[in-house]
N, C-alpha and C positions, 0 to 999 in steps of 0.2 A: 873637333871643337872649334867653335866658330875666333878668330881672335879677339881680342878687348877690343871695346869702343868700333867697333864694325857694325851692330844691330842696335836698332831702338828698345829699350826695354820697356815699352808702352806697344809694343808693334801689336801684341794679342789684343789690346784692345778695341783694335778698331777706331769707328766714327764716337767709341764712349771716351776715348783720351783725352777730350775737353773736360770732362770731369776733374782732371788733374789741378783746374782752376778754382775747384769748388773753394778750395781754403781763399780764395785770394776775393771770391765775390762774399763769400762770411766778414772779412775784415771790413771791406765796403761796407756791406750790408749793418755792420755793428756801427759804424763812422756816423753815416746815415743817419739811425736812432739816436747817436750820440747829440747831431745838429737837429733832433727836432724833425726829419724830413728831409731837411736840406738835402742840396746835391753838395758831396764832401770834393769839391775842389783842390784841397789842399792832400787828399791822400793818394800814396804814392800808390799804393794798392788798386783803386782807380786809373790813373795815368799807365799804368800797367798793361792792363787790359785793354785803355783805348788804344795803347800804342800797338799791342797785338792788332786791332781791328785794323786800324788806319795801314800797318805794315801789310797786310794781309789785302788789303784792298789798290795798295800798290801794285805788287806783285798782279793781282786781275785786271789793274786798268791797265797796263803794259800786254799781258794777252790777250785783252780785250780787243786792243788797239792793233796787235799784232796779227791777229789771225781774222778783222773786214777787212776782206781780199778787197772788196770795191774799194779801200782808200791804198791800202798797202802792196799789193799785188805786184806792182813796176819795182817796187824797192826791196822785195826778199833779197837778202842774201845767198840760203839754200834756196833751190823752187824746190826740192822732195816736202812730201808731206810727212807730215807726223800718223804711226799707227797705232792700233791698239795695245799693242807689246809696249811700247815706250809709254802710255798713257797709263796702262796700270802698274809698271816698275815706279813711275811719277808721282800714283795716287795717292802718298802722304808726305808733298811736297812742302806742308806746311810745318812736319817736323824742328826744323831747326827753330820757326818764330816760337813754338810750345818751349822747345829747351830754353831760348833767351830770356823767355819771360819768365821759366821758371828759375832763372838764375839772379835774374834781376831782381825778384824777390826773395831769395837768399840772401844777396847784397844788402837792400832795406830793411831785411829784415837784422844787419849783423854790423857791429862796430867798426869795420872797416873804412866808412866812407861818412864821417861824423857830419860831413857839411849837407847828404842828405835829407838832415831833418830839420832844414830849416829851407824851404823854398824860397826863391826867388825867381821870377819868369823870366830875366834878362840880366846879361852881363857882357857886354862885349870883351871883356878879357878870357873869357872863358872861350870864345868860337877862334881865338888868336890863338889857344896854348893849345884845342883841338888838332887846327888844323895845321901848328908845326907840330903834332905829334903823329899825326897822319902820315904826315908827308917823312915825320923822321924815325917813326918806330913802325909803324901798320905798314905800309906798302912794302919796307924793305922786310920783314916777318913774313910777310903772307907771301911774298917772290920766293924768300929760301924756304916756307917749307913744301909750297905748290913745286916747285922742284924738286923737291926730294919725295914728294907723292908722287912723282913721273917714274922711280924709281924701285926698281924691284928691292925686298918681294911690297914694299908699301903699296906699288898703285894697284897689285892683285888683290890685296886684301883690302884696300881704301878708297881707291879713287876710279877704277875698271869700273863699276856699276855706275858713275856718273858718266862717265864718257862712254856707255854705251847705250845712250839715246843720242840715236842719228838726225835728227834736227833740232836746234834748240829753241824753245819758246820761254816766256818770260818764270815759267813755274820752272822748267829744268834748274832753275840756280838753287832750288831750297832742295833739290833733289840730292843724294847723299848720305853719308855713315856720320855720327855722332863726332867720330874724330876731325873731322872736315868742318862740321859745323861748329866744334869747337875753335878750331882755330878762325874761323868765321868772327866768333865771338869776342875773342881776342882783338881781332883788328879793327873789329866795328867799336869794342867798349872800351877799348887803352884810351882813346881821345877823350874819352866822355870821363871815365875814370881821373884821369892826370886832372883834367879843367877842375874836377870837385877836391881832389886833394890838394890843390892850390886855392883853395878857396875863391875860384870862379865857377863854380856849375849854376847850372839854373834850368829850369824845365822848358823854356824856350831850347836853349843848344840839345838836350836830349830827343824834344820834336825832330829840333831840323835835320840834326847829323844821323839822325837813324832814318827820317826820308829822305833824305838825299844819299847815303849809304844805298839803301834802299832801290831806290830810282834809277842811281846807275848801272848797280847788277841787275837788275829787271831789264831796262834798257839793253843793255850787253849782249845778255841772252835773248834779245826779242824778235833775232833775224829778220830786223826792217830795218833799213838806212834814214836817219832824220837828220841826221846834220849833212849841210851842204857841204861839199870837196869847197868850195870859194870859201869858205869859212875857214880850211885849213892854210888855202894859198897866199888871204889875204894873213895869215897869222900862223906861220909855217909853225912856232916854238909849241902850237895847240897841240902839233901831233904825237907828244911825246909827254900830253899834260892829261889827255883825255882821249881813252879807249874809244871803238866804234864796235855796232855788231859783227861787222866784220872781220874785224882784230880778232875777238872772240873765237869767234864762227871757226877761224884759221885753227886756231888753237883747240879748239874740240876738236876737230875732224883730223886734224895729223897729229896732235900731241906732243909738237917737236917744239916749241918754241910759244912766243907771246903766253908769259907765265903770269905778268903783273895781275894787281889786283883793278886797277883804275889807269893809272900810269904810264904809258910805255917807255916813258925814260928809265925806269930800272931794268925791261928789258935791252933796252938800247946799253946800257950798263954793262949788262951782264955777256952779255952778247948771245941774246937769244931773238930778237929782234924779227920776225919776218919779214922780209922784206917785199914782200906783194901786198901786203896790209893797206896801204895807201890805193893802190891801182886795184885793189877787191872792191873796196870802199868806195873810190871814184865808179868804176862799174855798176855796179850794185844801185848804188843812187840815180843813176840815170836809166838804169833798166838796160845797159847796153849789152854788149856779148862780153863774158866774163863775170856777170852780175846772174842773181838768181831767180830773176823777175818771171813770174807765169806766160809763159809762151800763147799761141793762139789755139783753143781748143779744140779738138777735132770731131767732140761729141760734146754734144749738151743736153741736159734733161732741165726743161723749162718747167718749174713747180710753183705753188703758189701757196702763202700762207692758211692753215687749216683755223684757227682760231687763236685766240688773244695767250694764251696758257701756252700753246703750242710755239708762238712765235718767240720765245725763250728757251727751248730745245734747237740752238745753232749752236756753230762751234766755238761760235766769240762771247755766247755769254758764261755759260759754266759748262764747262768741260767735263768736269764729274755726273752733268748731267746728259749732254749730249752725246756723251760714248755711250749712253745706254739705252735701252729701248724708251718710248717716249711716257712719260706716266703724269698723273696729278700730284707734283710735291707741296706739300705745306709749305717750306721754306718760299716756295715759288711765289705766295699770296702777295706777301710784303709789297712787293714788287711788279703787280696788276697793273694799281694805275700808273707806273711809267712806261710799261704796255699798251697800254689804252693810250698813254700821248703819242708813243710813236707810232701805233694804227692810225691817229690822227693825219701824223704828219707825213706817212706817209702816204695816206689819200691824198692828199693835198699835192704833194712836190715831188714825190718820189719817182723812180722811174727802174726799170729792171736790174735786179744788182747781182754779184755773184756771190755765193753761200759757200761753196764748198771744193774740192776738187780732190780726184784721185789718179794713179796712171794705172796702166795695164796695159800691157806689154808693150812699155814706149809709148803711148797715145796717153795725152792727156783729156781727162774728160771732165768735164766740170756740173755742178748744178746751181743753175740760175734760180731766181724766186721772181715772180710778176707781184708787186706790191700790192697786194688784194689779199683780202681773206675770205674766209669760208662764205661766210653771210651774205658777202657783197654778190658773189654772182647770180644771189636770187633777187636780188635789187630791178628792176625795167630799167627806170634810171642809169645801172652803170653800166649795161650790155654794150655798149659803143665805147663808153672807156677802157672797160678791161681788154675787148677785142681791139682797140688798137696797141694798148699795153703788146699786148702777144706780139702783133703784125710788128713795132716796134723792134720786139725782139730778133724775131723771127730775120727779118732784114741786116739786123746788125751780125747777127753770125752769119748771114750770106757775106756780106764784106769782108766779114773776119776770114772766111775761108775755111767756117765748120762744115763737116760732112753731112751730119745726121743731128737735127734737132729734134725730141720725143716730148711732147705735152702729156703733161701731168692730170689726172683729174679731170679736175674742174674747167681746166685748161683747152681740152678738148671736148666740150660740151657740146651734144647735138643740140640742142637748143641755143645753144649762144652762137658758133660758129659750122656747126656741121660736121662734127670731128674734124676738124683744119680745113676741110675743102674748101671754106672761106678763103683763105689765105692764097692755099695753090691757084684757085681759080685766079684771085686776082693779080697775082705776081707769078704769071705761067714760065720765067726762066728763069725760076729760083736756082741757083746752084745745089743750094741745101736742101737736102731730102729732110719734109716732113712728116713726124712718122707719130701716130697715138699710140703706139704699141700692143692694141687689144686684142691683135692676132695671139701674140704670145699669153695674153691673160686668160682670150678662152681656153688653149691647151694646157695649162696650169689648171683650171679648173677639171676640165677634161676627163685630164691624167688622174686625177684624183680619186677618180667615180670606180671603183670596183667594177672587174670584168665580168660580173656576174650579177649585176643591177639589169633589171627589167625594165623597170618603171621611175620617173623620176618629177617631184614634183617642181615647177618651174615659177618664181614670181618676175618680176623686173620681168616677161620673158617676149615683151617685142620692144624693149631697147636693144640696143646694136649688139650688146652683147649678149642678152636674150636672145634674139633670134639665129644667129650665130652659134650657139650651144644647142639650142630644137633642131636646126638643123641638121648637127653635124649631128646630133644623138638617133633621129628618125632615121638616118641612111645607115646605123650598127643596130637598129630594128630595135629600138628602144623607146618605149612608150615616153610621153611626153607631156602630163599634165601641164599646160599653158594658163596661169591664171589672169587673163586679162577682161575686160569688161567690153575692151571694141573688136566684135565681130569681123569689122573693118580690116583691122590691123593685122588680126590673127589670120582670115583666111590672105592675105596679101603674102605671109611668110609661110601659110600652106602650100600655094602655088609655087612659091621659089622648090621646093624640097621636087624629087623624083615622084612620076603619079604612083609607083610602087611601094613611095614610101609617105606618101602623105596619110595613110590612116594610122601610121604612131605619133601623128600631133592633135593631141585634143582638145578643145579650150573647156576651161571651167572656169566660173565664175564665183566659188563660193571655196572657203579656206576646210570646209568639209568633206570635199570632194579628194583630199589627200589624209585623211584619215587612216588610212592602212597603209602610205606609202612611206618609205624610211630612209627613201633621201630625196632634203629639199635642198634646190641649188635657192638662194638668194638673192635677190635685184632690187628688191626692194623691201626698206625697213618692216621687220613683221613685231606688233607690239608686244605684248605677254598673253594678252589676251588671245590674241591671233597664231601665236607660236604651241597654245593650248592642242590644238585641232591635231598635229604630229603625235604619231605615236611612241609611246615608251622607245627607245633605242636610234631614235632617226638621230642622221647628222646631217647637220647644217652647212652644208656647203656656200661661201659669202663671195659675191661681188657687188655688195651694198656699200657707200661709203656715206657718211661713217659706219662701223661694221653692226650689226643689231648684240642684243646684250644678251646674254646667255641667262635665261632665265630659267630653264629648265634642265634640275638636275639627272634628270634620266636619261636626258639625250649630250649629242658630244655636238663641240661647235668649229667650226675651221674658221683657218686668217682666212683675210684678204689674201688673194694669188701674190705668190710672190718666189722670188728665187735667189740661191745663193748666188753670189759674184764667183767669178774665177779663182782659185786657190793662189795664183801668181796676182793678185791684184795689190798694188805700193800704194801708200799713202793715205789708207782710206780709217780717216779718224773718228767720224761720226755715225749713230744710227738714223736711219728713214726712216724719220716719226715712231712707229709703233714695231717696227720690223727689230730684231737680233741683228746682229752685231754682223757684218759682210752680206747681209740679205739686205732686195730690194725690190720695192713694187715689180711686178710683173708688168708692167705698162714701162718702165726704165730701162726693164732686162731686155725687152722687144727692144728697148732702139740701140742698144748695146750690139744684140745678135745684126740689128740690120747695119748697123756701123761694122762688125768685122768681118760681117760676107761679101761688104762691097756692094751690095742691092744697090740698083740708080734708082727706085721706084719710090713716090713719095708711098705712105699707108695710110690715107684719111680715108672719111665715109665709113662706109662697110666695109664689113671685116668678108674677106674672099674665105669663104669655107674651106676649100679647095688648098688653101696655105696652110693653114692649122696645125698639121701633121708635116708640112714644110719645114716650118718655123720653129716646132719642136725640136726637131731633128737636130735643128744648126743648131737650136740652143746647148743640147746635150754634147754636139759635136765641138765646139767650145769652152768648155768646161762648167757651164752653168749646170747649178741641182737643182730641182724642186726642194724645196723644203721638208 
């Protein structure tokens, strides 16, 4: 039996525990009617609720802010990343603001606190008797009983499940057992409490002391340094008035010491005190050695925004949404056109930034985004921008001292730059190997094909990866529907094949011509209309992007190529767009393999058939799966 105040008693509800509000938007909602319309400013019921939002939306702008590497990066505290384990023990991080509030309306709703029901927005004697009760009841409470939850059997059954997320971000702090958050509530509501029993409360100090409460545990836990070390030097008495993430940092990760809530002078008191807290902190902030700042990467996968929906699946916006595969959320609409401004701005000003990062075995490897979206690279107009965007990039991690950079996409378009050979051509001593990775995508495809397929229908099949899959499929004596319209093109990739083996490539021109055949690989979009022509039972094998729609129920559809990561892979918090959770485009996983085999060889243009079966091999010999 589990002990008291250990589990949430809301926990079976899931994402319906908002429900638990209903009574509280009834009372609104009655206020309301009562003024005719009006918005009921004066009810506490109201105030309630915003204060749940406004709290709730702290706590995000601190992870927000915490997890663009492009600003924060120099100044992590930990450099580990946060993984999926710690992200779903976190996913009802917002428990404790649901309790507050529903306790807060117990209070208004109960004789207790009689000055509640007469607001007043301002009172300066009230933010006086707060903040000496702060400083004389809250901080020294919440030090002895954070101490005494360090100790057994309390921190097994109370406080072990918070300390065991190994990096902290701004939502770790709501993370916890009821009893925790009770005592939470304590420290946060004795100030506010005392000020209304004294007849100074007023809805101004309830705002402020519960964001500014707020703000600094957010802060705390956001493992980024934002106060300058010269701000403690030039005002030494700060370091013992106001905590750093550092402080923090220390205290999650050994659990010996820095217990305060805000304060370090009670630790300094108590004599818990750590004493590396200042030189973590100086560290840390300057990015130096001892600090947790992102090292230089040794693998990059250069991607490029998919569309305006899609550019809200990163890890700094919502994280409940980003740890999962990529989908269309309703919640998501609200929140278009400040999508559509920052597609603006970042046409405009932007310039390559870093999205994400993971390690594997020791190497860190990060994924960059080229400020561009889907659309644009069908643009004339922006073919010179985006291609120097890339070159941009491409250059900066040769400085940096990256091994192997992989173009994403659209990234590596034969029509925009030649699958990279743009680039190598022109910067022939690149350090950095650049790689498309579609070696590895056509043997994901490949691999796919049942050993006992004859015949296979082909579209997309004299783009790069088109011809590269005829290929390798005519040399295992495998018929090869080609449905192209130039002549030109198709006999150009007959001649590449053996003369023994060029009569199992044969072009056809008409989506009838695969009629009896029951597996079509894809290259390019087939509409409803055109997907008709397959027979009952065919599967759709895709390397179309975006993927085509599964319109028919009798047949079955495959992803995009893609591959699971290494079983030992650290840090890795987010999904690739539309991919599960550790799985990653098969054009990523090629520059991964060519990053741990050491290859010196860039991989643009053509894909060498001859590697295919290469490229496999390593992948498997590495620990990547197919899916």
């Amino acid at each position: 039996m589990a002990p008291p105040l250990s589990s949430w008693p809301w926990a079976s509800l899931g994402q319906y525990k908002y429900m638990l509000f209903g009574p509280l938007v009834w009372k609104v909602a009655q206020e309301w009617r009562k003024q005719g319309g009006g918005l009921p400013l004066g009810s506490w019921w109201l105030h309630l609720l915003l204060l749940f939002a406004v709290r709730g939306l702290t706590y995000q702008f601190w992870f927000t802010y915490g997890n663009m590497l492009f600003f924060t990066r120099r100044r992590r505290v930990v450099a580990d990343g946060v993984d999926f384990r710690q992200i779903d023990a976190e996913w009802d991080w917002d428990n404790f603001l649901v309790l507050q509030t529903l306790i807060g309306a117990a209070v208004v709703n109960s004789p207790l606190l009689p000055g509640l029901r007469q607001l007043c927005l301002w009172d300066p004697r009230g933010w006086a008797v707060a903040l000496l009760l702060h400083v004389g009841f809250s901080e020294p409470v919440f030090y002895l009983a954070h101490r005494a939850l360090h100790r057994a059997p309390l921190f097994a059954r109370y406080h072990a499940a918070h300390h065991s997320s190994g990096v902290t971000q701004a939502l770790t702090a709501g993370s916890g057992t009821p009893l925790e958050s009770l005592l939470l509530t304590l420290a946060m509501g004795a100030p506010i409490a005392g000020a209304f029993l004294m007849g100074a409360g007023s809805i101004g100090l309830v705002y402020a002391h519960a964001f500014v409460f707020d703000y600094l545990r957010a802060m705390g836990y956001s493992n980024v340094e934002i106060v300058s070390p010269r701000v403690f030097d030039a005002f030494p008495p700060l370091r013992y008035i106001l905590y750093t993430p550092s402080y923090l940092s220390l205290h999650h990760r050994e659990k010996r010491g820095n217990f305060c809530l805000f304060m370090p002078a009670l630790d300094a008191l108590g004599g818990t005190l750590d004493s590396r807290s200042w030189s973590l902190q100086r560290a840390a902030y300057g990015g130096g050695e001892g600090g947790g700042a992102l090292g230089t990467p040794e693998f990059v996968f250069l991607a490029h925004v998919v569309d305006i929906m899609s550019s809200m699946h990163v890890p700094f916006v919502l994280r409940s949404l980003s740890s999962t595969p990529f989908a269309n959320h309703f919640i998501l609409l609200p929140f278009w056109p400040v999508a559509f401004g920052f597609m603006l701005l970042m046409w405009c000003c932007s310039k390559t930034f870093v999205v994400s990062f993971y390690y594997l075995r020791g190497h860190l490897h990060q994924t960059w985004s080229v400020p561009r979206y889907g659309f644009q690279y069908f643009l004339p107009a922006a073919k010179k921008g985006i291609n120097h965007q890339i070159e941009l990039a491409i250059l900066r991690a040769d400085r940096m001292g990256v091994k192997v950079l992989s173009l994403a996409a659209l990234n590596k378009n034969e029509a925009l730059n030649g699958g990279g050979t743009l680039f190598v051509n022109k910067h022939p001593d690149l350090r950095v190997r650049v790689v498309h990775g579609n070696t590895l995508t056509a043997a994901v495809i490949l691999n796919e094909i049942p050993s006992n397929v004859k015949e296979v229908f082909l579209t997309g099949a004299t783009s790069k990866l088109g011809r590269a899959i005829a290929l390798y499929l005519c040399r295992k004596k495998i018929r090869v529907l080609m449905f192209t319209m130039s002549s030109e093109r198709f006999l150009k990739i007959q001649r590449e094949a053996p003369p023994e083996f060029q009569q199992y490539l044969v072009q056809v021109t008409k989506y009838q011509a695969a009629q009896n055949c029951k597996t079509w690989i894809v290259g390019k979009w087939l509409s409803p209309r055109e997907q008709r022509w397959a027979p009952s039972g065919t599967h759709f094998h895709q390397f179309v992007v975006p993927p085509i729609i599964g319109f028919r129920r009798d047949c079955t559809y495959g992803k995009l190529a893609a591959m699971r990561l290494p079983k030992d892979v650290q840090g890795l918090s987010s999904c690739e767009y539309t991919m599960e959770r550790g799985v990653v485009h098969a054009c990523h996983a090629g520059g991964v393999v060519h990053f741990l085999e050491g290859w010196d060889h860039h991989e643009v243009g053509a894909i060498d058939v001859d590697r295919i079966d290469v490229v496999w091999k390593a992948a498997l010999k590495h620990g990547l799966t197919p899916v």
